[in-house]
C-alpha positions as CSV (number, residue, x, y, z in Angstrom):
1,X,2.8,-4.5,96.4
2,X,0.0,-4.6,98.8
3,X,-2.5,-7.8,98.6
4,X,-5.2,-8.9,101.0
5,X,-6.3,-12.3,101.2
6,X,-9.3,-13.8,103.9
7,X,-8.7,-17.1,105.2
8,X,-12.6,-17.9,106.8
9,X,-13.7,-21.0,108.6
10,X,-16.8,-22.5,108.1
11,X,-19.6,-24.8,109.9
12,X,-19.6,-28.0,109.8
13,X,-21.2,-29.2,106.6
14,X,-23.5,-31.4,108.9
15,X,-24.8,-28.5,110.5
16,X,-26.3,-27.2,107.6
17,X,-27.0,-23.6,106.2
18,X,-28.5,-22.4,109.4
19,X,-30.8,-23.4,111.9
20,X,-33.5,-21.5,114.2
21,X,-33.9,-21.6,117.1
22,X,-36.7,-19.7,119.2
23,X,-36.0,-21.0,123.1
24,X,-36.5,-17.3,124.1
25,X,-40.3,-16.7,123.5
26,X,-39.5,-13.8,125.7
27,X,-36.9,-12.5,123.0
28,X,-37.6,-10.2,120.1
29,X,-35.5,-12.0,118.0
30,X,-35.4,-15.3,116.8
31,X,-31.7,-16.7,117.0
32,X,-30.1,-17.7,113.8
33,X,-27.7,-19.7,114.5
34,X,-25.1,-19.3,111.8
35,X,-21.9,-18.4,112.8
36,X,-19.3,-15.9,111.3
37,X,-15.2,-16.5,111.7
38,X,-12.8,-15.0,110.1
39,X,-9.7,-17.2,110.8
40,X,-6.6,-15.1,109.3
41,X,-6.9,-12.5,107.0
42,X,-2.8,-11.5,105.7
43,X,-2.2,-8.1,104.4
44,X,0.8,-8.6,102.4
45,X,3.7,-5.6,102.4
46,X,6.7,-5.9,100.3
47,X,10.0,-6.7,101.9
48,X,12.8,-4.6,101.6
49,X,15.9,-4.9,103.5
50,X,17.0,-7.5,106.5
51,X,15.4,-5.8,109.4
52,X,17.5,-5.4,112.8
53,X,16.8,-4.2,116.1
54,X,13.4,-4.2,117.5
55,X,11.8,-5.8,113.5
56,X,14.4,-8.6,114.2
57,X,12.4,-11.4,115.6
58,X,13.5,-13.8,118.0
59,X,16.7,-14.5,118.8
60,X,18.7,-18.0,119.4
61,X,15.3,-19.8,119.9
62,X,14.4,-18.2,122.5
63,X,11.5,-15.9,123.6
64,X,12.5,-13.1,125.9
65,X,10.0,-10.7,125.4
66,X,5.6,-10.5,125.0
67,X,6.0,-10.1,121.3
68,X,9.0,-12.0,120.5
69,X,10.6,-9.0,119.8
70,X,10.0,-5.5,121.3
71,X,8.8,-4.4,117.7
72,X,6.4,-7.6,118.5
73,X,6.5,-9.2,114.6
74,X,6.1,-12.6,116.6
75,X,8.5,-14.1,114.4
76,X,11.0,-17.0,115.2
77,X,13.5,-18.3,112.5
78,X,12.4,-22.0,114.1
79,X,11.9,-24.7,111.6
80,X,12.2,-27.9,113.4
81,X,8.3,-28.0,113.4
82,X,6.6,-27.8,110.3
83,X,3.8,-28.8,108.5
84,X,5.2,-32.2,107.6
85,X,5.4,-33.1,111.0
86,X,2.8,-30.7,113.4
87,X,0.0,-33.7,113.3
88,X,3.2,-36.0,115.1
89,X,3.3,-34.1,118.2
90,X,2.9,-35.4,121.1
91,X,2.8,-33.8,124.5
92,X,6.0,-33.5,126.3
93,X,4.4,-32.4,129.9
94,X,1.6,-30.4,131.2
95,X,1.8,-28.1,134.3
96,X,-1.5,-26.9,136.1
97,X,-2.1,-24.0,137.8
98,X,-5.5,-24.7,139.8
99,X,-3.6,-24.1,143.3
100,X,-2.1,-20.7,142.3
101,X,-4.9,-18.7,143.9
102,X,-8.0,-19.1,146.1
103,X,-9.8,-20.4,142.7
104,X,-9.0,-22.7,139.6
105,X,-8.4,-19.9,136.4
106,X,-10.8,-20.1,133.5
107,X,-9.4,-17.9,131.4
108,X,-5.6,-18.2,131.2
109,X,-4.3,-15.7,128.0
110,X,-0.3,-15.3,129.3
111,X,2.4,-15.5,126.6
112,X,5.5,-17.5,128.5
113,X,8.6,-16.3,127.7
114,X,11.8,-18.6,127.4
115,X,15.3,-17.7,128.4
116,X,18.4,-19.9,129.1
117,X,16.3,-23.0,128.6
118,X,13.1,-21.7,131.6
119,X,10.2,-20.6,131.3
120,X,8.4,-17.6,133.1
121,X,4.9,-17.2,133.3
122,X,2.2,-15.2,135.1
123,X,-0.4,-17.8,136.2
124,X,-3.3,-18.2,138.7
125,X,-5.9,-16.5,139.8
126,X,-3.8,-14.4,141.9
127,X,-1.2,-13.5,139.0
128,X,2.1,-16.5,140.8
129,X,4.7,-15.9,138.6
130,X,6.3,-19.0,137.6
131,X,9.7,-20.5,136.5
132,X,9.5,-23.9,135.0
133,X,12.5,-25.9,133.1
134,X,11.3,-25.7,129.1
135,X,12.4,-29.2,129.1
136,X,10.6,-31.4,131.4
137,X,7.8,-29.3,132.8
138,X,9.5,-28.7,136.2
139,X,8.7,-25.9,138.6
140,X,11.8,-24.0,139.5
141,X,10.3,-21.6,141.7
142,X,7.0,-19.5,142.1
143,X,6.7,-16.3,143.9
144,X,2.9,-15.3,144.8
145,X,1.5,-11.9,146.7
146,X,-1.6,-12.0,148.5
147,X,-2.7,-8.4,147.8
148,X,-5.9,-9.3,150.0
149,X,-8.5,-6.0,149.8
150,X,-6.7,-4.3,147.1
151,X,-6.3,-7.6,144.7
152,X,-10.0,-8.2,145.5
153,X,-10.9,-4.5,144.4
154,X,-8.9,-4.7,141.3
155,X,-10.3,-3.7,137.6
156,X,-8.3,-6.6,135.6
157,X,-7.9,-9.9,137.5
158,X,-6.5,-13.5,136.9
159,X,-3.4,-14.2,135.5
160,X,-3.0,-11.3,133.2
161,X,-1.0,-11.8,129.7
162,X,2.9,-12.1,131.0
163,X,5.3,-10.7,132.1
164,X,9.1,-9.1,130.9
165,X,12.4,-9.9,131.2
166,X,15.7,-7.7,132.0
167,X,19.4,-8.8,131.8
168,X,22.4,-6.1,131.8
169,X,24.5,-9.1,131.1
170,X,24.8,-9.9,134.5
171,X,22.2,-9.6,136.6
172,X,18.4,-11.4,135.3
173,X,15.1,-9.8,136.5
174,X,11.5,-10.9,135.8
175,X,9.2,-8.1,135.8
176,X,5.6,-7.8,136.2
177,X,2.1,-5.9,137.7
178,X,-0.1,-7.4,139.7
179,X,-3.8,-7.3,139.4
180,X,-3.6,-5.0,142.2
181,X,-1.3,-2.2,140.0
182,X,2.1,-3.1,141.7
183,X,5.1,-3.3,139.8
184,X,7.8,-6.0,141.1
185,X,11.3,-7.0,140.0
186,X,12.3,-10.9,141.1
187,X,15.9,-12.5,140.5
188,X,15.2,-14.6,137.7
189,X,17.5,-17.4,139.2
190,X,15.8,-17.4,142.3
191,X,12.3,-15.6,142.4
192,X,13.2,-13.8,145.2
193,X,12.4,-9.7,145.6
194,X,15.0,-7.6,144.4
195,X,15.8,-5.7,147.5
196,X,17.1,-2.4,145.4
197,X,14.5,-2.1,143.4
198,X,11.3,0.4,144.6
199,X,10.9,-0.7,148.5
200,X,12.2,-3.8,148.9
201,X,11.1,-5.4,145.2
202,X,8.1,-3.3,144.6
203,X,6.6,0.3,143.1
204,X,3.3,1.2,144.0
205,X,1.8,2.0,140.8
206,X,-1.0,3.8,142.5
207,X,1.7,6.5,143.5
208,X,3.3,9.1,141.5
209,X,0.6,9.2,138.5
210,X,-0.3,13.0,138.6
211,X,-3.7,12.3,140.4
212,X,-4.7,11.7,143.7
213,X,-6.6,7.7,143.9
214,X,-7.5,5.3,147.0
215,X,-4.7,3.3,147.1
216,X,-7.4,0.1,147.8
217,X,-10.5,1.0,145.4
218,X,-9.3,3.3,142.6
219,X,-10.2,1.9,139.3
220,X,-6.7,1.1,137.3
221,X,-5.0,-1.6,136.5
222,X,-3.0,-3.4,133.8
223,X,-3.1,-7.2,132.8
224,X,-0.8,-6.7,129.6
225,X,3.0,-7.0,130.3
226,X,5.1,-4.5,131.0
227,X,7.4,-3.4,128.3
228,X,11.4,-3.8,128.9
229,X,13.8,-1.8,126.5
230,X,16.8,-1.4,127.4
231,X,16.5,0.1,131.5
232,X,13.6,1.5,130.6
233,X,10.4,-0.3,132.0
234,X,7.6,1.1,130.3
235,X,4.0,0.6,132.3
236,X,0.4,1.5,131.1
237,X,-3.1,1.4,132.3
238,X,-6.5,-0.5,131.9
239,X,-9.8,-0.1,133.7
240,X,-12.9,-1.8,134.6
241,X,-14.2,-3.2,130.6
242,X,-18.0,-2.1,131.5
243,X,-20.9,-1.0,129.2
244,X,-22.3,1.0,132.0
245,X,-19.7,3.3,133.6
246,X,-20.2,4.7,137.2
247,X,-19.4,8.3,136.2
248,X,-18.5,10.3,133.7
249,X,-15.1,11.0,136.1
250,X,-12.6,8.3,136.3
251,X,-8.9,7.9,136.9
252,X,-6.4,8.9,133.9
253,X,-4.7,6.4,132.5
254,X,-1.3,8.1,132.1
255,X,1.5,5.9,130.7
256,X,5.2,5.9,132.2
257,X,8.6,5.0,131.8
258,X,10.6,3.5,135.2
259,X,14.2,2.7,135.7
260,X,15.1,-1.2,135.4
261,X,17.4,-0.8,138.2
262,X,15.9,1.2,140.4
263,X,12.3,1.3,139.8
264,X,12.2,5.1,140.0
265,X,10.2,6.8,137.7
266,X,11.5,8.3,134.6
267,X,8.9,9.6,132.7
268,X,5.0,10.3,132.3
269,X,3.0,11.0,129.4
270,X,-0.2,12.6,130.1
271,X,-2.5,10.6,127.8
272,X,-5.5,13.2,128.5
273,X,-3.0,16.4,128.2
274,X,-3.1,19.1,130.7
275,X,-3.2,23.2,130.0
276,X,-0.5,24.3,128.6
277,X,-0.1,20.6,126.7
278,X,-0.4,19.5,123.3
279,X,-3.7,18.7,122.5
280,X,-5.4,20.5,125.4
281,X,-8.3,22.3,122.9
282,X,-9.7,19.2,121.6
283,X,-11.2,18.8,125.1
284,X,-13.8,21.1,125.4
285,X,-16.1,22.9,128.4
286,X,-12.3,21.8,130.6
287,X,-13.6,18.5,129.9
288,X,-10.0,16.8,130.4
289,X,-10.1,17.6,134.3
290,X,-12.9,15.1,134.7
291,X,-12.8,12.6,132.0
292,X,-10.7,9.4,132.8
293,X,-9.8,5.8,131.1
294,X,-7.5,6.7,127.5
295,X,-5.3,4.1,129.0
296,X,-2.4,2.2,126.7
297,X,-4.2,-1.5,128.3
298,X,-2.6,-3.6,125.3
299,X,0.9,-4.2,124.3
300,X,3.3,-1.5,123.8
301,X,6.2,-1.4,121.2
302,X,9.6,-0.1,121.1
303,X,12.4,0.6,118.3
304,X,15.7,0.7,120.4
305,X,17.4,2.3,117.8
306,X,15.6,5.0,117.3
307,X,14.3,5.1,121.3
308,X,10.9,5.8,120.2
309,X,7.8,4.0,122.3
310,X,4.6,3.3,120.3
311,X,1.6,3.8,123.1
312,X,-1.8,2.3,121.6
313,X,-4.3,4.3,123.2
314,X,-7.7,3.5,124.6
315,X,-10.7,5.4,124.3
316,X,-11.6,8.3,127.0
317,X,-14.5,7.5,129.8
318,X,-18.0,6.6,128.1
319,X,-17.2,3.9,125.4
320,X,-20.6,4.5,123.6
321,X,-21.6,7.7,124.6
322,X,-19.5,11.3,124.6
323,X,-21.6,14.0,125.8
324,X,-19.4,14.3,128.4
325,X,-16.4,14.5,127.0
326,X,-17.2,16.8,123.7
327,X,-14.4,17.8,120.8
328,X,-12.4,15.4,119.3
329,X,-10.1,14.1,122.9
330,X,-6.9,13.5,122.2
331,X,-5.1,11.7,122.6
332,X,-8.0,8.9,122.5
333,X,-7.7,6.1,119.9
334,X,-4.4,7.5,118.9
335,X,-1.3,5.8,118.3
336,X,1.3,7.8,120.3
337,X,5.2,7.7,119.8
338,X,7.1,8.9,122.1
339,X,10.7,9.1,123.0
340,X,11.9,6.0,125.0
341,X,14.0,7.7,127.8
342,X,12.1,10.9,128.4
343,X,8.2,9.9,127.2
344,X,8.3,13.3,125.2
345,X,5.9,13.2,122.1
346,X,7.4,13.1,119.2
347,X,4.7,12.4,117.1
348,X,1.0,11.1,117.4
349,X,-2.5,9.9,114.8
350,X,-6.1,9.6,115.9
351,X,-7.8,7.0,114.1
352,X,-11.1,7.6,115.8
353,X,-12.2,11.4,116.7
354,X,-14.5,11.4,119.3
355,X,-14.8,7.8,119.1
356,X,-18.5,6.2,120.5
357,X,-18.0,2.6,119.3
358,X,-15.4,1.3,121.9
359,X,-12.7,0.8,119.3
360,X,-9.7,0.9,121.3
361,X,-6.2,0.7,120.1
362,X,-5.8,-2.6,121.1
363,X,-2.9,-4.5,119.1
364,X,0.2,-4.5,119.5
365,X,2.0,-2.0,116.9
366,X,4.3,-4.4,114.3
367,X,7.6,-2.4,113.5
368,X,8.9,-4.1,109.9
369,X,10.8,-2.3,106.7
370,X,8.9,-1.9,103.6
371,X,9.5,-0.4,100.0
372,X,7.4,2.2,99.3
373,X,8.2,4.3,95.5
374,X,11.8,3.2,95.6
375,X,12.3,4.0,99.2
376,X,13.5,1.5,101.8
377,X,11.4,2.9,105.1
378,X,11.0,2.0,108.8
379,X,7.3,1.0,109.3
380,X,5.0,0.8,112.0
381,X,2.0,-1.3,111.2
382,X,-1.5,-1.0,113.2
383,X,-4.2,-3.3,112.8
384,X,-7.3,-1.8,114.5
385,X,-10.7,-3.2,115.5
386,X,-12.6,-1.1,112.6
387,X,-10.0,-3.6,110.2
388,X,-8.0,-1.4,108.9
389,X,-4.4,-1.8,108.9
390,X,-2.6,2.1,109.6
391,X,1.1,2.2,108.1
392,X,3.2,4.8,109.0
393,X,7.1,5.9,109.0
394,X,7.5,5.3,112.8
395,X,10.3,8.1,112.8
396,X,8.1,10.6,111.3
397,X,4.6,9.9,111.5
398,X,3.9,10.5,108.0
399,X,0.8,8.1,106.5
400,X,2.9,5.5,104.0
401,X,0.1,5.8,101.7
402,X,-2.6,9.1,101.8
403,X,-5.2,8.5,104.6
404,X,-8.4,10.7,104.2
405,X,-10.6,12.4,106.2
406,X,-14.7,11.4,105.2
407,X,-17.4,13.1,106.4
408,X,-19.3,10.0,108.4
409,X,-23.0,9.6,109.8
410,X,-24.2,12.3,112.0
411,X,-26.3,10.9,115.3
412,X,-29.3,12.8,117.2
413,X,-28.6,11.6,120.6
414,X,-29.6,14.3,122.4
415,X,-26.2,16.1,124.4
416,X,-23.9,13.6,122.0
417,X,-20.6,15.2,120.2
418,X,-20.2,14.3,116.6
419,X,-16.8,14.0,114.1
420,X,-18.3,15.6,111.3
421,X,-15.1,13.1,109.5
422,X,-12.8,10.3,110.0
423,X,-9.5,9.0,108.7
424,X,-9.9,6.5,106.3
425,X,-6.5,4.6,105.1
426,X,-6.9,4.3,101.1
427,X,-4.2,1.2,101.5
428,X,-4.6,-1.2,102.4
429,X,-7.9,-2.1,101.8
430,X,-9.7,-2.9,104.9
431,X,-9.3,-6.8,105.7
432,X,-12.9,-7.7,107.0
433,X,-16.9,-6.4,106.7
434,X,-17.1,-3.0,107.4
435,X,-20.9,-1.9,107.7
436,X,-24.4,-3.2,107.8
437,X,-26.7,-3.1,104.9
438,X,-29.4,-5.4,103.6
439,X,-26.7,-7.2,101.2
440,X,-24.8,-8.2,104.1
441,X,-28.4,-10.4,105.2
442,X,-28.2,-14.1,104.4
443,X,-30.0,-15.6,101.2
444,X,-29.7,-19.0,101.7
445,X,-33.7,-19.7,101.4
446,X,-36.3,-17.3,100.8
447,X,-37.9,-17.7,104.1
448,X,-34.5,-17.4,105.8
449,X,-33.9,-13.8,103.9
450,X,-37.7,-12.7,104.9
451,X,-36.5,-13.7,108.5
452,X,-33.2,-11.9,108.5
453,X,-35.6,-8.6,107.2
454,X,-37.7,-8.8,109.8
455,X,-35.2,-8.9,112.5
456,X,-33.2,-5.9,110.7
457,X,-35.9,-3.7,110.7
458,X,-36.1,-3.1,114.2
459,X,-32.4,-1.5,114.0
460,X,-30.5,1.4,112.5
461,X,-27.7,0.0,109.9
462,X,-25.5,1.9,107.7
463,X,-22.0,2.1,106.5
464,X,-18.7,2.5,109.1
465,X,-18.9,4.9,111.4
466,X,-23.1,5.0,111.8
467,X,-23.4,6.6,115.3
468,X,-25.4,4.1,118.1
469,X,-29.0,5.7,118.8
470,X,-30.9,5.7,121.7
471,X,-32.8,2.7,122.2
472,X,-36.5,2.9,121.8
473,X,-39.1,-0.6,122.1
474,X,-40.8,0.3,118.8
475,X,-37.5,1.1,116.9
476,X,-34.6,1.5,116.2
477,X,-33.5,-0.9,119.2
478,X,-29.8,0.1,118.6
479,X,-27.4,0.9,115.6
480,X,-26.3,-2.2,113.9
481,X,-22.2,-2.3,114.1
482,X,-19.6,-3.8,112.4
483,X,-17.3,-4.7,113.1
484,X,-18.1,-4.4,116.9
485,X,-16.6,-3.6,120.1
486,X,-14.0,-6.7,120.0
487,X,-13.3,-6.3,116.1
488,X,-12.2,-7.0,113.7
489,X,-8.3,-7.3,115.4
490,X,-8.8,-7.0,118.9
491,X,-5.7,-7.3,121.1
492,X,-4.4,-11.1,119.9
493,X,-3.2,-8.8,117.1
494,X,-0.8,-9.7,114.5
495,X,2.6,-11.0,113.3
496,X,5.1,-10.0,110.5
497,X,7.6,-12.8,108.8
498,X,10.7,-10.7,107.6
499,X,11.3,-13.7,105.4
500,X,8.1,-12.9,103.5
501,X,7.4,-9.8,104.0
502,X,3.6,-10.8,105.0
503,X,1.3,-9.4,107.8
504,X,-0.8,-11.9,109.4
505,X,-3.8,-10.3,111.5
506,X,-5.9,-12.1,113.5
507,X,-9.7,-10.3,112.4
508,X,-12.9,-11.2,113.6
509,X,-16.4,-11.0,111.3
510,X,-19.2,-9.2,113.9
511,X,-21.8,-7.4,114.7
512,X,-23.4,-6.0,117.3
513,X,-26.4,-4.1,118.0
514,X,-25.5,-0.1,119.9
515,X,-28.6,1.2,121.8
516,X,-28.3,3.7,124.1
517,X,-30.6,3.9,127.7
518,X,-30.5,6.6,130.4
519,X,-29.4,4.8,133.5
520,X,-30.8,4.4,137.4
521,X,-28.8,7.5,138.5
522,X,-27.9,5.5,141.3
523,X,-26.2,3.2,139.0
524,X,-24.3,5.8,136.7
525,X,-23.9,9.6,136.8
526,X,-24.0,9.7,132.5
527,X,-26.4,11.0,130.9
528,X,-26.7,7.6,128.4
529,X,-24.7,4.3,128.6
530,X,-25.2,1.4,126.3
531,X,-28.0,-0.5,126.8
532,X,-31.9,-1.7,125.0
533,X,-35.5,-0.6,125.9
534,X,-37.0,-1.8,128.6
535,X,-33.5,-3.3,129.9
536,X,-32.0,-2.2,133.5
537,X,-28.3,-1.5,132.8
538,X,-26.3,-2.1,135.9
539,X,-22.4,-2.1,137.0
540,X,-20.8,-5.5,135.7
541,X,-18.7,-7.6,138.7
542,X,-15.0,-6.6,138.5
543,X,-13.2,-9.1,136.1
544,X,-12.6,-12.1,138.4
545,X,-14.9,-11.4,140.9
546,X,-17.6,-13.8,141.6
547,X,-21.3,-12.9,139.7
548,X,-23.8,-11.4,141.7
549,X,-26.8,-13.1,141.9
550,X,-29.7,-12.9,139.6
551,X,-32.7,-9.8,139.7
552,X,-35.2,-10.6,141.6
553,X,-38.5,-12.0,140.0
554,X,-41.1,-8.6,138.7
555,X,-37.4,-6.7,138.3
556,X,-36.8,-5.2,134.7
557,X,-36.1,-6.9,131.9
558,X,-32.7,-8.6,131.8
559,X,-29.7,-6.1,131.8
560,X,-27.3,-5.3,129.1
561,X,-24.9,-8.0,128.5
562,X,-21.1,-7.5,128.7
563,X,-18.6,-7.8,125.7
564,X,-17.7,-11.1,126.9
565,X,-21.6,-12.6,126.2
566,X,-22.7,-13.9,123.0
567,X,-23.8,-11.3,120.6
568,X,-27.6,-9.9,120.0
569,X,-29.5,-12.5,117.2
570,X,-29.4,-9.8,114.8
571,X,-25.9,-10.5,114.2
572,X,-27.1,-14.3,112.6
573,X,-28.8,-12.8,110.5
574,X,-25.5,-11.3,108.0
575,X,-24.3,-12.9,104.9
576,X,-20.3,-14.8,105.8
577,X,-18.7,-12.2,103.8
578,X,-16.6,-14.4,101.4
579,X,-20.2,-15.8,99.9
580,X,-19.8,-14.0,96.9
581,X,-16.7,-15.5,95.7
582,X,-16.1,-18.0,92.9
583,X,-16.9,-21.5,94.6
584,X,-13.3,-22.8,93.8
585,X,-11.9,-20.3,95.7
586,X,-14.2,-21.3,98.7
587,X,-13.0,-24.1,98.9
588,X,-9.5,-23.3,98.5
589,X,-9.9,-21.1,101.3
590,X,-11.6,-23.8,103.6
591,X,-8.9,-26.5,102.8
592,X,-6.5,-23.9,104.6
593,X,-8.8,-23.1,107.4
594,X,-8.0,-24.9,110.5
């Protein structure tokens, strides 16, 4: 049985339809200032069986790991809390985390985990980790490393999203990376190094990764947490999130496997593959000894029982443009199993070849048990940014339903590489907009739709897939894309209630506008990165790092924003995408929206 059900917000009524606004005269287009949420769309799978192991959820009330459990269903058998009596809570104690680093933290996105009655966090700018009593608030001990030029120099700052714990019955260790791409084991009880593990409580990350880097400046990093299955800790890799890379070389983000114990490294899987490798002929011209990034920067998964690691996989260098980098790159926007205690492949699927739009594998893989023709089989869910949701049999690899290769939009951007097809799930139905067309513009008033027109013209649009185009002041200005770069499911991901058998997946309703620009060459070796006519792309600040100042005045137009900015006006200009149903079940659907 497979259902899918949007759960969208709405403004509020007072705000009416929409509103313009033109404070930009300077601006192309006029803002629109209607916004699109989609709150929680739930892709619903039959339950079959009980699951166990790493589909279990979490145990005893507790929390010991990112995703509650490694096969991260974030599900908890908890029902002291309920709808009844959420609106009586009251807040038991707050603990602030302004003096954990040189600056107060803004952005603070780490998932506490809760064993024997603590709690361990990464917090801070400076990524303390933390143990506080659950109860009363606490602190218990903090342990802190001032990484000074390295930390500074780091790709993904602040206090990252956790940390893992490890227990052999005995001994208790807290694991985590710092923003400077150092992995450290602490005594849980105490926070203390642990002596025997690496030198002295620490692994360099930046050593033994089959590459040669700076051991200050080299671009890799990781703010997910490390992954803890059994003594295996499992680490991956992020980079600097920019529109405008500085080359088309970067580091490799390999993923590997380390000894709990000892810290000593297992395992490493060559997520750009080597000669002699699988996968080495979808890189051509010997484009994998150059190309970098294809880093596993979100949450990994594991099933114990079978020792099988699922690696969600990150786009090569060049998120919008692949001239560099031509063929289809695998293991790019792949989901990757391999095994747990030897990082062997066992099996792997691209859901983008070649990709261009920056959809990374983001989300954490969801490991559940479904029914499928009779057949009770081991599942491993993906919710991607494009909003699809890919099902497999995670010992196998096999597609749980057919997935089909469609020939897609062919670009013109001149050096690009183009997938002549792309995999497209036929279930479940994707779970948000996919595509821009003029029936996505708004209709609320005739003037309002003659507005949206004329702000559409100036852009390419088309169905999934549509390639960006390079950017031109009297059209297109870029490829209209949805969903965009941040989804869709980005990496807050999903959940999976064995009780139910329901998928809940956090999606997003966007759209952006994909223009390419030919860069300062002193800014960026590529031949294109993203970017709009008559704008000067440059290098972003490192995440954390203070902004530099503004362009000075008679400079070019304002540079291309980051993923983290509000979106181009053109994105107002779209129709909510439940407006077409009945109004009863609008307003079903907003009574549940929160």
């Amino acid at each position: 049985m497979i259902c899918v059900e949007d759960v969208p917000t709405f403004p509020p009524a007072e705000s009416g339809p929409a509103k313009v606004s033109g404070k930009d005269e300077g601006d192309l287009m006029r803002k629109l200032s209607w916004w699109i949420t989609v709150g929680a769309p739930v892709v619903c799978l039959l339950w079959a069986t009980s699951p166990a192991g790493a589909q279990s959820g979490a145990q005893n009330g507790e929390w010991r790991t990112y995703g509650g459990d490694l096969g991260h269903t974030r599900y908890s058998p908890l029902d002291q809390i309920n709808a009844d009596n959420f609106n009586d809570l009251e807040v038991a104690w707050r603990f602030k985390t302004d003096s954990l680093g040189p600056r107060p933290e803004y952005r603070f996105q780490s998932t506490p985990l809760m064993v024997g009655g603590k709690l361990y966090s990464t917090a801070g700018t400076r990524r303390a980790v933390v143990a506080v009593d659950a109860a009363t608030g606490e602190l218990l001990w903090m342990h802190s490393v001032n990484e000074g030029e390295r930390g500074e120099a780091a790709p993904r700052r602040f206090s990252g999203r956790g940390l893992a714990y490890w227990t052999d019955g005995n001994e208790e260790r807290i694991i985590y990376v710092t923003p400077g791409y150092q992995l450290i084991a602490l005594d849980a009880s105490t926070g203390a190094p642990v002596a025997s593990f690496g030198e002295e409580g620490v692994v360099d990350l930046k050593q033994h990764l089959d590459q040669e880097l700076d051991p200050i400046t080299a671009e890799i990093g990781l703010h997910a947490a490390p992954t803890v299955a059994g003594n295996t800790i499992i680490v991956g890799a992020a980079h600097l999130a920019s529109t405008v890379p500085a080359s088309m070389k970067n580091v490799k983000g390999y993923v590997r496997g380390f000894d709990a114990r000892s810290g000593k490294r297992l395992w490493i899987f060559h997520t750009i593959p080597r000669p002699g490798e699988f996968g080495i002929e979808t890189w051509e011209d010997d484009s994998w000894a150059y190309t970098g990034n294809t880093g596993s920067w979100g949450q990994i998964s594991v099933d114990e029982e079978l020792e099988i690691a699922f690696l969600p996989i990150e786009l090569p260098t060049g998120d919008y443009f692949g001239g560099h980098r031509p063929g289809a790159g695998l293991f790019g926007e792949s989901l990757v199993a391999v095994d747990l205690k030897t990082g062997e492949r066992k099996w792997h699927f691209q859901t983008v070849h070649h990709g261009v739009w920056d959809w990374d594998l983001s989300a954490a893989p969801i490991l559940g048990a479904i029914t499928v023709d009779g057949r009770t089989i081991k599942m491993v869910a993906v919710p991607t940014k494009q909003a699809f949701l890919y099902v497999f049999n995670r010992e196998t690899g096999e597609p749980l339903w057919p997935i089909e290769e469609r020939p897609v939009p062919q670009g013109a951007v001149p050096g690009e590489w183009y997938a002549p097809t792309q995999p497209f799930p036929t279930k479940p139905p994707a779970y948000d907009n996919q595509g821009v067309s003029i029936d996505s513009l708004i209709d609320f008033t005739p003037e309002l739709r003659a507005e949206a027109e004329k702000i559409i013209s100036r852009y390419e649009i088309g169905p999934l897939f549509t390639p960006p185009v390079v950017s031109q002041a009297d059209g297109p200005l870029g490829t209209l894309t949805s969903p965009a770069t941040q989804g869709g499911t980005n990496w807050p991901g999903g959940a999976f209630d064995p009780e139910t058998g329901i998928v809940y997946v956090f999606s997003q309703t966007t759209v952006r506008p994909l223009g390419l620009v030919k860069p300062d060459p002193e800014v960026s070796d590529m031949a294109y990165v993203r970017g709009t006519a008559g704008s000067a792309p440059r290098r972003p600040a490192r995440r954390g790092a203070r902004r530099a100042p503004a362009a000075p005045r008679g400079s070019p137009a304002r540079p291309e924003r980051s993923e983290r900015t509000r979106p181009a006006a053109a994105q107002t200009a779209l129709r909510p995408h439940h407006r077409d149903r009945p109004k009863e079940r609008r307003h079903h659907l907003a009574d549940r929206a929160w």
